[in-house]
C-alpha positions as CSV (number, residue, x, y, z in Angstrom):
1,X,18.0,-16.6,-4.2
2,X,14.1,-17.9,-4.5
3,X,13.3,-19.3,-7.7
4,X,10.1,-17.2,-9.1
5,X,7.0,-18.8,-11.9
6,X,5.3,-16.3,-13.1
7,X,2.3,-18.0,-14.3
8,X,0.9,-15.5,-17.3
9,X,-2.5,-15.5,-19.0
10,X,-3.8,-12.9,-21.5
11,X,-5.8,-14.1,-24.3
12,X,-4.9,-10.4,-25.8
13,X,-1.3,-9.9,-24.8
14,X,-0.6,-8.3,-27.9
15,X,-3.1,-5.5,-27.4
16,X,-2.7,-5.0,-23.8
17,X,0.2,-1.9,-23.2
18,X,0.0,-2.1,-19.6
19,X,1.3,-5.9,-19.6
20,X,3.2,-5.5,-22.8
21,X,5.7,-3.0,-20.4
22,X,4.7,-5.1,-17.1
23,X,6.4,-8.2,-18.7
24,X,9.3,-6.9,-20.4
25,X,10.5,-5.8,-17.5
26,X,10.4,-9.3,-15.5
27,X,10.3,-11.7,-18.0
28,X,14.4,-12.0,-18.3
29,X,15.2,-11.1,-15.0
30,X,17.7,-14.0,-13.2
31,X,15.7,-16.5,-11.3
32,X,12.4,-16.0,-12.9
33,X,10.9,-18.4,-15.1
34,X,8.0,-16.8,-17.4
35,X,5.1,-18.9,-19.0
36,X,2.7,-17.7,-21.3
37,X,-0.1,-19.7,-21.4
38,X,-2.2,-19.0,-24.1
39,X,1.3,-19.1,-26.0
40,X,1.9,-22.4,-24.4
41,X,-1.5,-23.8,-24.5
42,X,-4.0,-22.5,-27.3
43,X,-6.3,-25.2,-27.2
44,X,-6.4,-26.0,-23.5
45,X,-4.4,-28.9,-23.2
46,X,-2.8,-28.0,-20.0
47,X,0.3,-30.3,-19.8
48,X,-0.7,-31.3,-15.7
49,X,2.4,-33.3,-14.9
50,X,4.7,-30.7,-16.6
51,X,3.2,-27.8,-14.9
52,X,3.4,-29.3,-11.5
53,X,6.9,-30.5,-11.9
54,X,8.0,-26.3,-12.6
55,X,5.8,-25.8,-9.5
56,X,8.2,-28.2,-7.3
57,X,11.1,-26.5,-8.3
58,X,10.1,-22.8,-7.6
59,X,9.2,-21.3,-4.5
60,X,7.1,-18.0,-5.4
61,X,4.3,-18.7,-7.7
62,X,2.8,-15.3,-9.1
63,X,-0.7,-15.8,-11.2
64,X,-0.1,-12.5,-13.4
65,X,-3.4,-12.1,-15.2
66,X,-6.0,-9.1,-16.5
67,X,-8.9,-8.7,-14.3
68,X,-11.7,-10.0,-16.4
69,X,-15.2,-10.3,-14.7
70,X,-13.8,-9.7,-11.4
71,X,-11.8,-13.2,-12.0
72,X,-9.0,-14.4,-14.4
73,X,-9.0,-15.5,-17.7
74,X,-10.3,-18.9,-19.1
75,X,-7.3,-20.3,-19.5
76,X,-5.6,-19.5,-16.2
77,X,-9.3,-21.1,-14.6
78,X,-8.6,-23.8,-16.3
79,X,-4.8,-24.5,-15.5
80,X,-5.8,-24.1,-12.1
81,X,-8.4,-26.6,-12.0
82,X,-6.3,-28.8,-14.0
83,X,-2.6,-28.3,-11.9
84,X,-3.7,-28.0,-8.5
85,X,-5.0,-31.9,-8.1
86,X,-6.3,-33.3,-5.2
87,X,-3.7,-35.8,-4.0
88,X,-0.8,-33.7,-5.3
89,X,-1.7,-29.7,-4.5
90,X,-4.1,-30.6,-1.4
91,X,-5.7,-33.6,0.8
92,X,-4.2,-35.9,3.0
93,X,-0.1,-36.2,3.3
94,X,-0.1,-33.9,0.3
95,X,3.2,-31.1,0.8
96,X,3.8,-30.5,-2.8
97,X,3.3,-26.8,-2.1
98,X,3.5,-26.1,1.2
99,X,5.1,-23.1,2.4
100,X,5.7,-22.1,-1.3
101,X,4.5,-18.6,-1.8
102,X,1.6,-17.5,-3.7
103,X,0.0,-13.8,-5.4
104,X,-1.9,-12.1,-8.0
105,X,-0.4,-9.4,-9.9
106,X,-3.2,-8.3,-12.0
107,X,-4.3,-5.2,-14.3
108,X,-7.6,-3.9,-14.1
109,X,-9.6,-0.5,-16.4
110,X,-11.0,0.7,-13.5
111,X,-9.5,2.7,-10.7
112,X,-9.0,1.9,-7.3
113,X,-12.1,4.5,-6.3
114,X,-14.4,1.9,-8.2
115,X,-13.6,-1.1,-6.6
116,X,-14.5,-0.2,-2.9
117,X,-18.0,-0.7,-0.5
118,X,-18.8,3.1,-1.9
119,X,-17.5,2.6,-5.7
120,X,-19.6,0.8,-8.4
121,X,-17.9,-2.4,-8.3
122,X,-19.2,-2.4,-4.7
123,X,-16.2,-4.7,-3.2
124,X,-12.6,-4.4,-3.0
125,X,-10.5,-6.2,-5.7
126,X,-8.9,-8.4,-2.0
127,X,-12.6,-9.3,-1.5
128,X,-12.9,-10.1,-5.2
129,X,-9.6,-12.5,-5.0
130,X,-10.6,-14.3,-2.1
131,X,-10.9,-17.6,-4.0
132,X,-7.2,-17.2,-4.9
133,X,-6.8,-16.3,-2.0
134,X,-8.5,-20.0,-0.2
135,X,-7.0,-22.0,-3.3
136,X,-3.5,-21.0,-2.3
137,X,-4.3,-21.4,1.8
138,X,-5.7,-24.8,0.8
139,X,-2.5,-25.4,-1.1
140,X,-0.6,-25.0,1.9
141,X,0.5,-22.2,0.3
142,X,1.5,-18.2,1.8
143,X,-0.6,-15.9,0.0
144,X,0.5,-12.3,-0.3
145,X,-1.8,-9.1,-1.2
146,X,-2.0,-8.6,-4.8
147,X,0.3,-6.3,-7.0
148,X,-2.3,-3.9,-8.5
149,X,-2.1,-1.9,-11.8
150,X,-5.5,-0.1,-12.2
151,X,-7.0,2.4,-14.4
152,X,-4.5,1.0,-16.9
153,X,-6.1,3.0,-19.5
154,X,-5.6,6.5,-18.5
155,X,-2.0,5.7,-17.6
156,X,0.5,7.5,-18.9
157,X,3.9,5.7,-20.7
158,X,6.1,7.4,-17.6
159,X,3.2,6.0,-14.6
160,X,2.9,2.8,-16.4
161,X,7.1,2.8,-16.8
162,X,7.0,3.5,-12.7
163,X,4.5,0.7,-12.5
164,X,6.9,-2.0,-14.2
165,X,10.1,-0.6,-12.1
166,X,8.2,-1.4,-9.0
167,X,7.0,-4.7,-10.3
168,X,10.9,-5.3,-10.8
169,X,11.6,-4.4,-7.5
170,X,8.9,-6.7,-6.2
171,X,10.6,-10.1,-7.8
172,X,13.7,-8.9,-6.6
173,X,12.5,-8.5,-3.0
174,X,10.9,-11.8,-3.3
175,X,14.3,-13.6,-4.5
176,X,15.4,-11.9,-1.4
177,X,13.3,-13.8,0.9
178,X,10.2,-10.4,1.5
179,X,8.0,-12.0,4.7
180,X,4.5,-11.4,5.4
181,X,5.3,-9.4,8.3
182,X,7.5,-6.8,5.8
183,X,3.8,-5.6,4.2
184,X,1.5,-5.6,7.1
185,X,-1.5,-3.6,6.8
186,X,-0.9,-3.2,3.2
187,X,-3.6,-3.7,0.8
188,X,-1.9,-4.0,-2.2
189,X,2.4,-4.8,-2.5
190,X,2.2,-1.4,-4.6
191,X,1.9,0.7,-1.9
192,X,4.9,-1.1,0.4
193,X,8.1,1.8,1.1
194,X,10.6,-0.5,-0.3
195,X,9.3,-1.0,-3.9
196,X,9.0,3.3,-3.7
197,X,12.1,4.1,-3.0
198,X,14.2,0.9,-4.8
């Protein structure tokens, strides 16, 4: 079974319902380990050598984060500039992550209809992650499409319950050993047959 970080930032966890019922359902699953890290780090002081040793011993690395300015939050910015080192994460001889597995699963207000060439967001959120996207390639890492909550607030309790059952079915199909080729032409991990019907 793969070992699963699920790398968590949300400077308002305690005000966000869509997470609150997101991470209750993952956070205790077997195999996953779950950091907070605005709990962990509230001033910023990212422990580096810490953070990279849970990295080694994982192999699916999930940044699960709000979508705030079409990015992350500070802190999860800031873990990622600090973690990810050149001459441990990426350069010359460095394998620390290769071949590990990487995604977003993120929450956003706005619907999918906003975030397309047509909607006012003008871009899709896949364009929008594309530096997560390179920082994970660059990594050595496999990057997957993102797992997509959107238009959190006019969810109701049973979509947003559905929402967090599939989310549970996606770290178990992960643990599993879920390929690349399983998704193809899927935007978003959401939409894949297997977390419908598990």
């Amino acid at each position: 079974m793969k070992k699963i970080l699920v790398l968590f930032s949300h400077p308002k966890f305690e005000n966000s319902r869509a997470n609150l019922v997101l991470v209750e359902h993952i956070k205790n699953k077997e195999g996953v380990t779950f950091r907070d890290l605005y709990e962990l780090y509230p001033d910023f002081n990212v422990d580096v050598k810490a953070e990279q040793e849970l990295l080694s011993q994982h192999d699916v690395i999930i940044w699960h984060h709000p979508f705030y300015w079409y990015s992350c939050p500070p802190l999860m910015k800031q873990w990622i500039d600090m973690v990810l080192e050149f001459g441990w994460a990426y350069g010359p001889n460095t394998h620390a992550l290769s071949s590990k597995i990487c995604l977003n699963v993120i929450t956003t207000g706005g619907s999918r209809e906003v975030y397309c060439s047509k909607g006012t967001n003008s871009f899709t959120i896949n364009q929008f992650l594309r530096p997560f996207e390179q920082t994970a390639i660059l990594c050595g890492m496999r990057y997957f499409p993102p797992f997509a909550v959107m238009g959190t607030h006019k969810l109701s309790d049973g979509e947003l319950d559905r929402d967090a059952k599939k989310y549970s079915n996606l770290i178990d199909l992960l643990q599993g050993g879920f390929t690349l080729s399983d998704f193809e032409g899927c935007a978003f991990l959401n939409d894949i047959p297997e977390l419908i019907t598990a």
